[in-house]
Legacy VTK file of the C-alpha trace (Angstrom):
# vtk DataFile Version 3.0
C-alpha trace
ASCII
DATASET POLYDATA
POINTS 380 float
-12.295 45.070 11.729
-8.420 45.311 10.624
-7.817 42.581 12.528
-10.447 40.451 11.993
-9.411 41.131 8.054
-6.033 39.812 8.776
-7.142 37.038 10.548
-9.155 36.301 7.502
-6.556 37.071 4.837
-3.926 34.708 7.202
-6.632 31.544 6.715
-7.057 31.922 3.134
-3.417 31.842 2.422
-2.601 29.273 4.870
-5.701 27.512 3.229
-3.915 28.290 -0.378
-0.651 26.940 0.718
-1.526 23.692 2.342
-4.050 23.226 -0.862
-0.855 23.773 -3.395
1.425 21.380 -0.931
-1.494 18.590 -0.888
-1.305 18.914 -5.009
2.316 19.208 -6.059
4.216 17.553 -2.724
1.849 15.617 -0.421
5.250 13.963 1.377
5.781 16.725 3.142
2.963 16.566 5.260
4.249 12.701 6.782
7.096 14.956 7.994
5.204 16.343 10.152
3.896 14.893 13.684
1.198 12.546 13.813
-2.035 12.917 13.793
-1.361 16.847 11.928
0.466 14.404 9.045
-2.640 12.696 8.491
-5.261 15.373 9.365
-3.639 17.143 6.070
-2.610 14.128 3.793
-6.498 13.232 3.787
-8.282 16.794 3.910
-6.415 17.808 0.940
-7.824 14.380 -0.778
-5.676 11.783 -0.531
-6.164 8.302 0.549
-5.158 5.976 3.522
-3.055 4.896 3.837
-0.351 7.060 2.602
2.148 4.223 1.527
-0.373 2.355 -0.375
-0.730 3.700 -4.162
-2.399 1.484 -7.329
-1.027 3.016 -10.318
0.681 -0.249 -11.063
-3.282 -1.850 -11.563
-4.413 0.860 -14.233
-5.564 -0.686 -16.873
-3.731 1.446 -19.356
-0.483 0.348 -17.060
-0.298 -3.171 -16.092
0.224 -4.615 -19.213
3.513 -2.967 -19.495
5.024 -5.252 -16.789
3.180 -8.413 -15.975
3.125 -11.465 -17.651
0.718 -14.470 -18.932
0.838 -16.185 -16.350
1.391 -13.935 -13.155
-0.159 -14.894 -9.774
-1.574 -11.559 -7.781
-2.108 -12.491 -4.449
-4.655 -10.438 -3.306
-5.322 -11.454 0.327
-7.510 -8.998 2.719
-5.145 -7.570 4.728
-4.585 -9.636 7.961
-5.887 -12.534 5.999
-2.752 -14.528 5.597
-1.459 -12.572 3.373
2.674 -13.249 3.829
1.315 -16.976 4.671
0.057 -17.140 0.503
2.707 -15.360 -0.621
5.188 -17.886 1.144
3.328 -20.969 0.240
2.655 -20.061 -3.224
6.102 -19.615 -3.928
6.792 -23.325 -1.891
3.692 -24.589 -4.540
5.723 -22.829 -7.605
9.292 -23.954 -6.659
7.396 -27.866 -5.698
9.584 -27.013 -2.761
12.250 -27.794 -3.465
14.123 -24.182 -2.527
15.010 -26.065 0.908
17.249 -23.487 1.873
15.088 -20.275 0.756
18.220 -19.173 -1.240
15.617 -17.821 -3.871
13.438 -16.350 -0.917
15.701 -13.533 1.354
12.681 -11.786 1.994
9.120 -11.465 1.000
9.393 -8.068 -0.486
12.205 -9.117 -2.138
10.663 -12.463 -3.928
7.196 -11.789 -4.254
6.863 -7.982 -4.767
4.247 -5.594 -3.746
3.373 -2.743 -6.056
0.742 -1.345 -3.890
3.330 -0.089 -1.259
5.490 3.560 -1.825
8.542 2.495 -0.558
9.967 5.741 -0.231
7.957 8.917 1.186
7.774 11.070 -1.845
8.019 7.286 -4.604
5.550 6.422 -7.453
4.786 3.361 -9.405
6.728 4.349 -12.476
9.913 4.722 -10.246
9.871 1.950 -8.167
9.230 -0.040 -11.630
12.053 0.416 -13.209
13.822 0.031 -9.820
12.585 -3.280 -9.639
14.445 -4.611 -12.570
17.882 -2.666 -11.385
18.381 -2.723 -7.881
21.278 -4.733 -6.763
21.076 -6.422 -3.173
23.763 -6.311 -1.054
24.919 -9.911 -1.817
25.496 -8.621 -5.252
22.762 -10.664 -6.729
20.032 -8.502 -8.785
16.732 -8.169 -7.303
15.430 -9.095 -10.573
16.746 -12.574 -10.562
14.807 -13.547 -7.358
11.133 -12.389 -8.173
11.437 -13.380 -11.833
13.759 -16.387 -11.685
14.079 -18.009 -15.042
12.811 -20.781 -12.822
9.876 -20.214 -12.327
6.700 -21.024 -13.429
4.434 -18.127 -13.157
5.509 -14.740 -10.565
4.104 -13.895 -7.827
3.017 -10.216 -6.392
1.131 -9.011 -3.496
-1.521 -6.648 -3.455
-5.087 -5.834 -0.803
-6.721 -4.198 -3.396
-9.914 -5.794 -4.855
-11.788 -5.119 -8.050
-12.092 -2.574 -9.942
-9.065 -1.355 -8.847
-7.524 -4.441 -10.093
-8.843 -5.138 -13.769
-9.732 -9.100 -12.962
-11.736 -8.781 -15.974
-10.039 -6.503 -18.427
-10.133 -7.746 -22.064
-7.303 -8.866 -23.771
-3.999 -8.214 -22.642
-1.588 -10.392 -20.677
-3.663 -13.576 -18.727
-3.090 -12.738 -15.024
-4.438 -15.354 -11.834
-5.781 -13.531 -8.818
-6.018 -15.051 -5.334
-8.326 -13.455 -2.927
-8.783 -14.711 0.977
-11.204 -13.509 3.575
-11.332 -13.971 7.264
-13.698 -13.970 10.050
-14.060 -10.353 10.619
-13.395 -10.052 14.311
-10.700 -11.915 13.914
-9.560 -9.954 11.361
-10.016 -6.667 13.623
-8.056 -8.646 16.338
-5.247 -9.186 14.232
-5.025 -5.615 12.847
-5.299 -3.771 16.792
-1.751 -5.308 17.909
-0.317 -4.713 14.158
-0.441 -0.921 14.509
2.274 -1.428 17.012
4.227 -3.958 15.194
5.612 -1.730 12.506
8.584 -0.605 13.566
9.420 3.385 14.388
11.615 3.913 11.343
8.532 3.098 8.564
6.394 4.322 11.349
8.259 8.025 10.857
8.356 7.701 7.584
4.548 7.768 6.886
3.488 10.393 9.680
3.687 8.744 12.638
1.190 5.795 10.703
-0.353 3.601 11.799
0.202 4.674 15.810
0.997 2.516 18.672
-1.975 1.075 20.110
-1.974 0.991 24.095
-3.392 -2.629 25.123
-5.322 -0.992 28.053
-7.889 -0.132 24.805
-7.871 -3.208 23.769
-11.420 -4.275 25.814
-12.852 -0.947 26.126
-16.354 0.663 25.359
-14.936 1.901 22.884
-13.005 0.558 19.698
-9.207 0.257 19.315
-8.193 2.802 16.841
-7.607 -0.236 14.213
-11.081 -0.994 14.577
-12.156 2.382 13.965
-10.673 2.343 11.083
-11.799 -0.674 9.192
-15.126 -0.051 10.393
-17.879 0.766 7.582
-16.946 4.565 7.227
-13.613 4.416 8.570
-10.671 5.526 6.623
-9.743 1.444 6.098
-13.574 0.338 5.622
-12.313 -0.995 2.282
-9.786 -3.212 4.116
-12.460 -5.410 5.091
-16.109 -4.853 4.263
-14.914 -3.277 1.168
-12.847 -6.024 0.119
-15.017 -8.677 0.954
-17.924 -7.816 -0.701
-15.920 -6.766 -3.982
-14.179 -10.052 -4.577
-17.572 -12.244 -3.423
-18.905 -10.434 -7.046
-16.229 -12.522 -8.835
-15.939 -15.539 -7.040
-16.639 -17.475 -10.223
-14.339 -15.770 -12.838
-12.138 -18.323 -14.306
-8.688 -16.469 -13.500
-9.853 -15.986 -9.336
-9.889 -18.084 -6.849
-11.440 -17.249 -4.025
-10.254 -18.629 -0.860
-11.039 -18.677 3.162
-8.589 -18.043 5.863
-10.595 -20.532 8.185
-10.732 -23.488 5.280
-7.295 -23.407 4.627
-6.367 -23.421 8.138
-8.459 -26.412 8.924
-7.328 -28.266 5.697
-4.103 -27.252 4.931
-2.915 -30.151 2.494
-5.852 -29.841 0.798
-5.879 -26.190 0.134
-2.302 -26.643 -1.153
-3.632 -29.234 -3.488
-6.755 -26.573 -4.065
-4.670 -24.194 -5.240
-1.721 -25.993 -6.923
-4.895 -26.984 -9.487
-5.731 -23.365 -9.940
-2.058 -22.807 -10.861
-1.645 -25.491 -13.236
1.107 -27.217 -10.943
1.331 -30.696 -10.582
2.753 -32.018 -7.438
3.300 -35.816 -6.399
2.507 -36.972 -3.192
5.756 -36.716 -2.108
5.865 -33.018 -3.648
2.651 -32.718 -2.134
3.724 -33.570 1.735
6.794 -31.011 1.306
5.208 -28.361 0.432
1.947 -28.489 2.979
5.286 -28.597 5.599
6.901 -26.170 4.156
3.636 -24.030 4.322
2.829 -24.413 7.723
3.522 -22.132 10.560
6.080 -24.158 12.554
8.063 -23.909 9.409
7.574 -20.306 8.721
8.530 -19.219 11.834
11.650 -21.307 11.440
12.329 -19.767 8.271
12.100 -16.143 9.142
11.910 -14.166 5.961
9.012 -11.955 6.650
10.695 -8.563 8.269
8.935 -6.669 5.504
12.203 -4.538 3.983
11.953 -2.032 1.557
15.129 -2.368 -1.224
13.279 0.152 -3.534
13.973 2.658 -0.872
15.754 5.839 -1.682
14.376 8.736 0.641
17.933 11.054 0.835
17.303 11.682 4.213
16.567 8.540 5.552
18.040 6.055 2.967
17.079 2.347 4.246
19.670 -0.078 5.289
18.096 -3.285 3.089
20.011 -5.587 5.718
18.951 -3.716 8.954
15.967 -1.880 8.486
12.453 -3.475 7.561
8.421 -2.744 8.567
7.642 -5.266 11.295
9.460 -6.173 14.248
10.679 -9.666 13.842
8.209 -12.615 14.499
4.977 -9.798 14.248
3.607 -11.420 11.079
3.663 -15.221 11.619
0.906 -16.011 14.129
-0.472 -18.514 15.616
-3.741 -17.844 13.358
-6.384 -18.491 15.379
-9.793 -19.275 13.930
-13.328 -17.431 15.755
-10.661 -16.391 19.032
-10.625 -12.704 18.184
-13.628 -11.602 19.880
-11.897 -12.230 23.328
-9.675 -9.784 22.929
-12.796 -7.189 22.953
-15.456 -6.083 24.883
-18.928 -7.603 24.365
-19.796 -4.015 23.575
-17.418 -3.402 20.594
-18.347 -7.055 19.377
-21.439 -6.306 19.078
-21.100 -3.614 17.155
-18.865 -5.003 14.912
-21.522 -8.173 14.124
-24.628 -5.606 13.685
-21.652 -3.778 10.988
-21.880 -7.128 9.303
-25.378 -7.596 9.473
-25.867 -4.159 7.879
-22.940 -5.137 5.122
-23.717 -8.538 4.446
-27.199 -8.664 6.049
-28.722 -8.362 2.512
-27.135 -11.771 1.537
-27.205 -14.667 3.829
-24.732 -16.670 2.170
-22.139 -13.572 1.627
-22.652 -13.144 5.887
-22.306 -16.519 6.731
-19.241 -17.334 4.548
-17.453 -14.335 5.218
-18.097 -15.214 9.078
-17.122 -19.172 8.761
-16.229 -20.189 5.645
-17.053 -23.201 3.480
-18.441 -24.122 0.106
-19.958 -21.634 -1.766
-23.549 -21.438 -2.253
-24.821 -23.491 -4.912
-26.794 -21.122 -7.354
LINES 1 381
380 0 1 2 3 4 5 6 7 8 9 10 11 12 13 14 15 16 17 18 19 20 21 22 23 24 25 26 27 28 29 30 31 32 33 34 35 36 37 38 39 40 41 42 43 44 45 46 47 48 49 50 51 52 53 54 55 56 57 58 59 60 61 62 63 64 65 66 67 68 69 70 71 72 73 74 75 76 77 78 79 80 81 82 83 84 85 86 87 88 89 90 91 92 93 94 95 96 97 98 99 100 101 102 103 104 105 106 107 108 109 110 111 112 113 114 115 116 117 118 119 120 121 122 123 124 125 126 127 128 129 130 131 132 133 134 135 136 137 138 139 140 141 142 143 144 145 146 147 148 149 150 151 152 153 154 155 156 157 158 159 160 161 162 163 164 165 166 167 168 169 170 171 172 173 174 175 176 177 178 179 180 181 182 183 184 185 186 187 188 189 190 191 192 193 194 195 196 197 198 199 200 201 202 203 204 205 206 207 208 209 210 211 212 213 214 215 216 217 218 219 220 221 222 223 224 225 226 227 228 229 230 231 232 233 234 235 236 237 238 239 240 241 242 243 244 245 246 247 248 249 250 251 252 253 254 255 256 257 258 259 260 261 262 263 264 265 266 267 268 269 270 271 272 273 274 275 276 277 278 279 280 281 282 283 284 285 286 287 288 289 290 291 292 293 294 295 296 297 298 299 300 301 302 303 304 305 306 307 308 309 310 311 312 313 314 315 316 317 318 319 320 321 322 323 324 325 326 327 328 329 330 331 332 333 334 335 336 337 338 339 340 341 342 343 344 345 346 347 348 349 350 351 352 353 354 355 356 357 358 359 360 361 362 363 364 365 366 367 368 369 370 371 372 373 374 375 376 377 378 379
Protein backbone atom coordinates (compact mmCIF):
# COMPACT_ATOMS: atom_id res chain seq x y z
CA UNK A 1 0.00 0.00 0.00
CA UNK A 2 2.98 2.58 0.85
CA UNK A 3 4.18 2.07 -2.27
CA UNK A 4 1.44 1.99 -4.33
CA UNK A 5 0.66 5.57 -2.43
CA UNK A 6 3.90 6.86 -3.64
CA UNK A 7 3.51 5.71 -6.90
CA UNK A 8 0.30 7.61 -6.83
CA UNK A 9 1.49 10.78 -5.11
CA UNK A 10 4.72 10.66 -7.87
CA UNK A 11 1.87 10.83 -10.93
CA UNK A 12 -0.08 13.54 -9.53
CA UNK A 13 2.85 15.79 -9.12
CA UNK A 14 4.48 14.86 -12.24
CA UNK A 15 0.86 15.39 -13.65
CA UNK A 16 0.90 19.00 -11.69
CA UNK A 17 4.21 19.93 -13.06
CA UNK A 18 3.92 19.15 -16.70
CA UNK A 19 0.21 20.87 -16.37
CA UNK A 20 1.97 24.26 -14.85
CA UNK A 21 4.94 23.92 -17.70
CA UNK A 22 2.15 23.43 -20.58
CA UNK A 23 0.51 26.89 -19.02
CA UNK A 24 3.30 29.30 -18.15
CA UNK A 25 6.36 27.83 -20.59
CA UNK A 26 5.13 25.42 -23.30
CA UNK A 27 8.85 25.91 -25.16
CA UNK A 28 10.31 23.83 -23.02
CA UNK A 29 8.73 20.83 -24.02
CA UNK A 30 10.28 21.29 -28.06
CA UNK A 31 13.52 20.85 -26.06
CA UNK A 32 12.89 17.77 -25.54
CA UNK A 33 13.19 14.65 -28.07
CA UNK A 34 10.67 14.05 -30.54
CA UNK A 35 7.80 12.52 -30.43
CA UNK A 36 7.85 13.20 -26.08
CA UNK A 37 8.03 17.18 -27.40
CA UNK A 38 4.89 16.78 -29.09
CA UNK A 39 3.13 14.08 -27.00
CA UNK A 40 3.23 17.04 -24.21
CA UNK A 41 2.92 20.33 -26.31
CA UNK A 42 -0.61 18.88 -27.45
CA UNK A 43 -1.90 16.91 -24.24
CA UNK A 44 -1.48 19.93 -22.24
CA UNK A 45 -3.75 21.79 -25.09
CA UNK A 46 -1.90 23.32 -27.47
CA UNK A 47 -2.10 23.24 -31.14
CA UNK A 48 -0.05 21.88 -34.17
CA UNK A 49 1.90 22.88 -35.14
CA UNK A 50 3.91 24.47 -32.51
CA UNK A 51 5.46 27.34 -34.69
CA UNK A 52 2.23 28.39 -36.09
CA UNK A 53 0.32 31.02 -33.70
CA UNK A 54 -2.73 33.62 -34.98
CA UNK A 55 -2.73 36.29 -32.52
CA UNK A 56 -1.77 38.66 -35.27
CA UNK A 57 -5.64 37.80 -36.94
CA UNK A 58 -7.65 38.73 -33.64
CA UNK A 59 -9.96 40.91 -34.41
CA UNK A 60 -9.28 43.18 -31.50
CA UNK A 61 -5.43 43.02 -32.99
CA UNK A 62 -5.09 43.35 -36.61
CA UNK A 63 -6.11 46.65 -37.01
CA UNK A 64 -3.18 47.85 -35.11
CA UNK A 65 -0.79 46.93 -37.98
CA UNK A 66 -2.30 46.37 -41.37
CA UNK A 67 -3.31 48.68 -43.77
CA UNK A 68 -6.24 49.60 -46.42
CA UNK A 69 -5.11 47.99 -48.82
CA UNK A 70 -3.03 44.87 -47.60
CA UNK A 71 -2.98 41.61 -49.65
CA UNK A 72 -3.12 38.30 -47.18
CA UNK A 73 -2.18 35.53 -49.11
CA UNK A 74 -3.80 32.82 -47.69
CA UNK A 75 -2.85 29.76 -49.80
CA UNK A 76 -3.56 26.03 -48.34
CA UNK A 77 -0.46 24.96 -47.41
CA UNK A 78 1.34 23.10 -50.31
CA UNK A 79 -0.90 25.05 -52.57
CA UNK A 80 1.58 27.39 -54.11
CA UNK A 81 1.88 29.25 -51.49
CA UNK A 82 5.72 30.90 -51.96
CA UNK A 83 4.62 30.71 -55.86
CA UNK A 84 1.63 33.72 -54.85
CA UNK A 85 3.62 35.31 -52.63
CA UNK A 86 6.44 35.68 -55.37
CA UNK A 87 4.16 36.55 -58.17
CA UNK A 88 2.08 38.90 -56.32
CA UNK A 89 4.88 40.89 -55.43
CA UNK A 90 6.14 40.60 -59.51
CA UNK A 91 2.10 41.83 -60.15
CA UNK A 92 2.68 44.79 -57.40
CA UNK A 93 6.20 45.92 -58.49
CA UNK A 94 4.66 45.45 -62.64
CA UNK A 95 7.98 43.68 -62.55
CA UNK A 96 9.99 45.70 -62.88
CA UNK A 97 12.34 44.65 -59.59
CA UNK A 98 14.53 42.72 -62.35
CA UNK A 99 17.14 42.12 -60.02
CA UNK A 100 14.94 41.13 -56.79
CA UNK A 101 16.92 43.88 -54.91
CA UNK A 102 13.53 44.53 -53.03
CA UNK A 103 13.00 40.63 -52.68
CA UNK A 104 16.23 38.87 -50.51
CA UNK A 105 13.94 36.46 -49.27
CA UNK A 106 10.34 35.62 -48.93
CA UNK A 107 10.17 35.97 -45.24
CA UNK A 108 11.87 38.93 -45.53
CA UNK A 109 9.46 40.76 -48.29
CA UNK A 110 6.26 39.29 -47.80
CA UNK A 111 6.01 38.43 -44.06
CA UNK A 112 4.30 35.68 -42.29
CA UNK A 113 2.69 36.38 -38.95
CA UNK A 114 1.40 32.97 -38.46
CA UNK A 115 4.97 31.52 -37.87
CA UNK A 116 6.91 31.86 -34.07
CA UNK A 117 10.12 32.46 -35.23
CA UNK A 118 11.77 31.84 -32.14
CA UNK A 119 10.83 28.80 -29.70
CA UNK A 120 9.47 30.62 -26.75
CA UNK A 121 8.19 34.20 -29.50
CA UNK A 122 4.66 35.77 -29.65
CA UNK A 123 2.89 38.00 -32.03
CA UNK A 124 3.33 41.15 -30.02
CA UNK A 125 7.19 40.57 -30.10
CA UNK A 126 7.88 39.64 -33.37
CA UNK A 127 5.63 42.87 -34.26
CA UNK A 128 7.48 45.32 -33.15
CA UNK A 129 10.54 43.37 -34.40
CA UNK A 130 9.28 43.66 -37.69
CA UNK A 131 9.54 47.36 -37.94
CA UNK A 132 13.27 47.31 -36.19
CA UNK A 133 15.27 44.59 -37.26
CA UNK A 134 18.22 45.54 -39.29
CA UNK A 135 19.51 42.93 -41.99
CA UNK A 136 22.86 42.30 -42.32
CA UNK A 137 23.30 44.55 -45.43
CA UNK A 138 22.38 47.31 -43.13
CA UNK A 139 19.14 47.96 -44.83
CA UNK A 140 15.94 47.83 -42.36
CA UNK A 141 13.67 45.01 -42.73
CA UNK A 142 10.99 47.47 -42.73
CA UNK A 143 11.93 49.09 -45.94
CA UNK A 144 11.55 45.82 -47.98
CA UNK A 145 7.99 44.53 -46.90
CA UNK A 146 6.56 48.05 -46.72
CA UNK A 147 8.49 49.86 -49.45
CA UNK A 148 7.17 53.33 -49.96
CA UNK A 149 6.83 51.73 -53.36
CA UNK A 150 4.47 49.83 -53.19
CA UNK A 151 1.08 49.59 -53.86
CA UNK A 152 -0.61 47.48 -51.36
CA UNK A 153 1.74 44.75 -48.84
CA UNK A 154 1.76 41.57 -48.96
CA UNK A 155 1.69 38.76 -45.98
CA UNK A 156 1.38 35.12 -45.84
CA UNK A 157 -0.80 33.19 -43.81
CA UNK A 158 -2.74 29.13 -44.10
CA UNK A 159 -5.24 30.09 -41.88
CA UNK A 160 -8.85 30.38 -43.20
CA UNK A 161 -11.90 32.04 -41.74
CA UNK A 162 -12.83 32.74 -38.77
CA UNK A 163 -9.56 32.79 -37.72
CA UNK A 164 -8.96 35.46 -40.16
CA UNK A 165 -11.82 38.18 -39.82
CA UNK A 166 -12.53 38.30 -43.89
CA UNK A 167 -15.64 39.85 -42.83
CA UNK A 168 -15.06 41.99 -39.80
CA UNK A 169 -16.85 45.39 -39.90
CA UNK A 170 -15.16 48.43 -40.24
CA UNK A 171 -11.66 48.75 -39.71
CA UNK A 172 -8.79 48.82 -42.19
CA UNK A 173 -10.00 47.21 -45.96
CA UNK A 174 -7.78 44.09 -46.24
CA UNK A 175 -7.75 41.59 -49.78
CA UNK A 176 -7.47 37.90 -49.06
CA UNK A 177 -6.24 35.31 -51.57
CA UNK A 178 -7.12 31.77 -50.95
CA UNK A 179 -5.88 28.66 -53.35
CA UNK A 180 -6.80 25.03 -53.17
CA UNK A 181 -5.30 22.00 -54.72
CA UNK A 182 -6.17 18.60 -55.74
CA UNK A 183 -5.99 16.86 -52.50
CA UNK A 184 -3.73 13.95 -53.27
CA UNK A 185 -1.63 16.05 -54.72
CA UNK A 186 -1.61 18.12 -52.00
CA UNK A 187 -0.78 15.02 -49.59
CA UNK A 188 2.04 14.19 -52.14
CA UNK A 189 3.57 17.38 -51.82
CA UNK A 190 3.40 17.57 -47.99
CA UNK A 191 5.05 13.57 -47.44
CA UNK A 192 8.60 14.67 -48.97
CA UNK A 193 8.25 18.29 -47.17
CA UNK A 194 8.57 16.79 -43.68
CA UNK A 195 12.07 16.04 -44.71
CA UNK A 196 12.82 19.21 -46.43
CA UNK A 197 13.02 21.42 -43.40
CA UNK A 198 16.23 21.50 -42.42
CA UNK A 199 17.62 19.98 -38.82
CA UNK A 200 18.26 23.36 -37.23
CA UNK A 201 14.22 24.58 -37.40
CA UNK A 202 13.63 20.92 -37.24
CA UNK A 203 15.34 21.04 -33.43
CA UNK A 204 13.95 23.94 -32.75
CA UNK A 205 10.24 22.82 -32.76
CA UNK A 206 10.72 19.20 -31.18
CA UNK A 207 12.10 17.29 -33.62
CA UNK A 208 8.80 18.70 -36.03
CA UNK A 209 7.76 17.75 -38.56
CA UNK A 210 10.12 14.29 -38.70
CA UNK A 211 11.95 12.88 -41.56
CA UNK A 212 9.83 10.78 -43.58
CA UNK A 213 11.60 7.45 -44.86
CA UNK A 214 10.54 7.04 -48.72
CA UNK A 215 10.23 3.22 -48.18
CA UNK A 216 6.56 4.56 -46.58
CA UNK A 217 5.90 6.37 -49.19
CA UNK A 218 3.56 3.39 -51.09
CA UNK A 219 2.66 1.49 -48.12
CA UNK A 220 -0.69 0.09 -46.62
CA UNK A 221 -0.44 2.43 -44.60
CA UNK A 222 -0.23 6.39 -44.77
CA UNK A 223 2.96 8.49 -44.66
CA UNK A 224 2.95 10.26 -41.42
CA UNK A 225 2.09 13.65 -43.48
CA UNK A 226 -0.91 12.03 -44.57
CA UNK A 227 -1.90 11.05 -41.25
CA UNK A 228 -1.86 14.15 -40.31
CA UNK A 229 -3.92 16.15 -42.70
CA UNK A 230 -6.31 13.47 -42.71
CA UNK A 231 -9.96 14.38 -41.30
CA UNK A 232 -9.02 13.94 -37.51
CA UNK A 233 -5.46 14.34 -37.80
CA UNK A 234 -3.62 16.95 -35.94
CA UNK A 235 -3.31 19.04 -39.60
CA UNK A 236 -7.02 18.07 -40.79
CA UNK A 237 -7.48 21.85 -40.96
CA UNK A 238 -4.56 22.10 -43.43
CA UNK A 239 -6.67 20.75 -46.01
CA UNK A 240 -10.26 19.66 -45.51
CA UNK A 241 -10.46 22.32 -42.99
CA UNK A 242 -9.27 24.95 -45.13
CA UNK A 243 -11.03 24.09 -48.07
CA UNK A 244 -14.30 23.93 -46.97
CA UNK A 245 -13.89 27.27 -44.83
CA UNK A 246 -12.84 29.54 -47.65
CA UNK A 247 -15.51 27.72 -50.33
CA UNK A 248 -18.18 29.64 -47.62
CA UNK A 249 -16.74 32.96 -48.87
CA UNK A 250 -15.89 32.49 -52.26
CA UNK A 251 -18.07 35.45 -53.19
CA UNK A 252 -17.06 38.16 -50.62
CA UNK A 253 -15.93 41.15 -52.44
CA UNK A 254 -12.36 41.44 -50.66
CA UNK A 255 -11.51 37.26 -51.54
CA UNK A 256 -10.59 35.78 -54.28
CA UNK A 257 -10.66 32.46 -54.46
CA UNK A 258 -8.29 30.73 -56.63
CA UNK A 259 -7.20 27.01 -57.94
CA UNK A 260 -3.77 25.63 -57.97
CA UNK A 261 -4.70 23.53 -61.18
CA UNK A 262 -6.32 26.81 -63.13
CA UNK A 263 -3.54 28.86 -62.60
CA UNK A 264 -1.15 26.32 -63.60
CA UNK A 265 -2.88 25.63 -66.84
CA UNK A 266 -3.44 29.41 -67.55
CA UNK A 267 -0.83 31.18 -66.11
CA UNK A 268 -1.06 34.64 -68.05
CA UNK A 269 -4.41 34.67 -67.46
CA UNK A 270 -4.47 34.12 -63.79
CA UNK A 271 -1.88 36.93 -63.57
CA UNK A 272 -4.29 39.09 -65.43
CA UNK A 273 -7.15 37.39 -62.96
CA UNK A 274 -5.64 38.59 -60.19
CA UNK A 275 -3.89 41.86 -61.17
CA UNK A 276 -7.93 42.91 -61.58
CA UNK A 277 -8.63 41.83 -58.07
CA UNK A 278 -5.72 44.07 -56.99
CA UNK A 279 -6.59 47.07 -58.79
CA UNK A 280 -3.24 46.88 -60.92
CA UNK A 281 -3.13 47.72 -64.32
CA UNK A 282 -0.55 46.10 -66.41
CA UNK A 283 0.13 46.61 -70.30
CA UNK A 284 0.77 43.90 -72.42
CA UNK A 285 4.17 44.36 -72.26
CA UNK A 286 3.84 44.59 -68.27
CA UNK A 287 1.67 41.79 -68.68
CA UNK A 288 4.29 39.26 -70.57
CA UNK A 289 7.02 40.22 -67.78
CA UNK A 290 5.40 39.45 -65.12
CA UNK A 291 3.62 35.89 -66.25
CA UNK A 292 7.76 35.20 -66.89
CA UNK A 293 8.73 36.40 -64.03
CA UNK A 294 6.04 34.17 -62.29
CA UNK A 295 6.80 31.05 -63.73
CA UNK A 296 8.85 28.28 -62.37
CA UNK A 297 11.88 28.35 -64.70
CA UNK A 298 12.26 31.81 -63.37
CA UNK A 299 11.77 31.08 -59.78
CA UNK A 300 14.09 28.56 -59.61
CA UNK A 301 16.55 30.90 -61.24
CA UNK A 302 15.86 33.41 -58.77
CA UNK A 303 16.30 31.48 -55.61
CA UNK A 304 14.85 33.49 -52.78
CA UNK A 305 12.73 30.95 -51.10
CA UNK A 306 15.19 29.31 -48.24
CA UNK A 307 12.52 30.29 -45.74
CA UNK A 308 14.91 32.38 -43.01
CA UNK A 309 13.79 33.56 -39.92
CA UNK A 310 15.36 37.42 -39.17
CA UNK A 311 12.86 37.79 -36.21
CA UNK A 312 14.84 35.09 -34.58
CA UNK A 313 16.29 35.61 -31.18
CA UNK A 314 16.30 32.17 -29.23
CA UNK A 315 19.73 32.88 -26.81
CA UNK A 316 20.71 29.56 -27.28
CA UNK A 317 20.43 29.06 -30.72
CA UNK A 318 20.42 32.64 -32.20
CA UNK A 319 19.87 32.25 -36.18
CA UNK A 320 22.47 33.25 -38.61
CA UNK A 321 19.86 35.38 -41.11
CA UNK A 322 22.58 34.71 -43.95
CA UNK A 323 23.21 30.94 -43.22
CA UNK A 324 20.46 29.46 -41.56
CA UNK A 325 16.80 29.16 -43.06
CA UNK A 326 13.70 26.29 -42.97
CA UNK A 327 14.04 24.41 -46.24
CA UNK A 328 16.92 23.00 -47.86
CA UNK A 329 17.58 24.94 -50.97
CA UNK A 330 15.46 24.17 -54.15
CA UNK A 331 12.66 22.10 -51.64
CA UNK A 332 9.91 24.65 -52.33
CA UNK A 333 9.93 25.37 -56.10
CA UNK A 334 8.53 22.26 -57.81
CA UNK A 335 7.79 21.15 -60.74
CA UNK A 336 3.91 21.40 -59.67
CA UNK A 337 2.41 18.72 -61.09
CA UNK A 338 -1.34 18.66 -61.66
CA UNK A 339 -3.55 14.99 -60.72
CA UNK A 340 0.36 13.10 -60.51
CA UNK A 341 0.28 12.72 -56.75
CA UNK A 342 -1.57 9.62 -56.44
CA UNK A 343 1.47 7.67 -57.94
CA UNK A 344 3.45 8.26 -55.33
CA UNK A 345 0.85 6.07 -53.10
CA UNK A 346 -0.58 2.92 -52.83
CA UNK A 347 -4.02 2.28 -54.38
CA UNK A 348 -4.89 1.48 -50.79
CA UNK A 349 -4.05 4.86 -49.14
CA UNK A 350 -5.68 6.58 -52.31
CA UNK A 351 -8.52 5.23 -51.74
CA UNK A 352 -8.89 6.19 -48.58
CA UNK A 353 -7.99 9.49 -49.06
CA UNK A 354 -10.93 9.93 -52.03
CA UNK A 355 -13.72 8.15 -49.69
CA UNK A 356 -12.14 11.20 -46.92
CA UNK A 357 -13.33 13.53 -49.62
CA UNK A 358 -16.41 11.97 -50.37
CA UNK A 359 -17.31 12.06 -46.66
CA UNK A 360 -15.99 15.98 -46.55
CA UNK A 361 -17.23 17.23 -49.63
CA UNK A 362 -19.63 14.37 -50.50
CA UNK A 363 -22.54 16.58 -49.26
CA UNK A 364 -21.80 19.14 -52.09
CA UNK A 365 -21.05 18.05 -55.54
CA UNK A 366 -19.72 21.15 -56.76
CA UNK A 367 -17.43 21.83 -53.46
CA UNK A 368 -15.96 17.88 -54.37
CA UNK A 369 -15.52 18.34 -57.81
CA UNK A 370 -13.81 21.79 -57.70
CA UNK A 371 -11.70 21.11 -54.91
CA UNK A 372 -10.62 17.84 -56.96
CA UNK A 373 -10.17 19.73 -60.55
CA UNK A 374 -10.83 23.06 -60.51
CA UNK A 375 -12.75 25.43 -62.79
CA UNK A 376 -15.55 27.94 -62.75
CA UNK A 377 -17.56 28.09 -59.94
CA UNK A 378 -20.97 26.85 -59.87
CA UNK A 379 -23.44 29.14 -61.12
CA UNK A 380 -26.12 29.61 -58.28
Amino acid sequence: KTTTKKIGTAVVSLAVIVGSVGKFAPHLFLSLPFPLSIILWTSTGHDMPPCFMNDAWKVDEIDTWTKDGDLIVATGAKSGTTWMLYCTHQIRTKGADLDDELFPDVMITTPWPDLRQSRAGNWAEQKDRYNTTILPDGRPMKDLWDHPSYPFRIFKSHFAPPDLPVTKKGGKKIKYMAMARNGIDVAASMTPFYSAHTDRFRNLWGGFPPVIDESSYDSAEPPAAVKDILPGGPLGFFYFGYVKKWWEYRKEPNVILLHYSDIRKDLKGGVRRIAKFLDVDLNPKELNTVTERCGIEHMRKANKFLYRLPLNDDPEALWDLEKDHIINSGSFVKTGGIGTGAAIFSDKVVAQWKKAEEDEFGHNPALLKWAREGGDFPSE
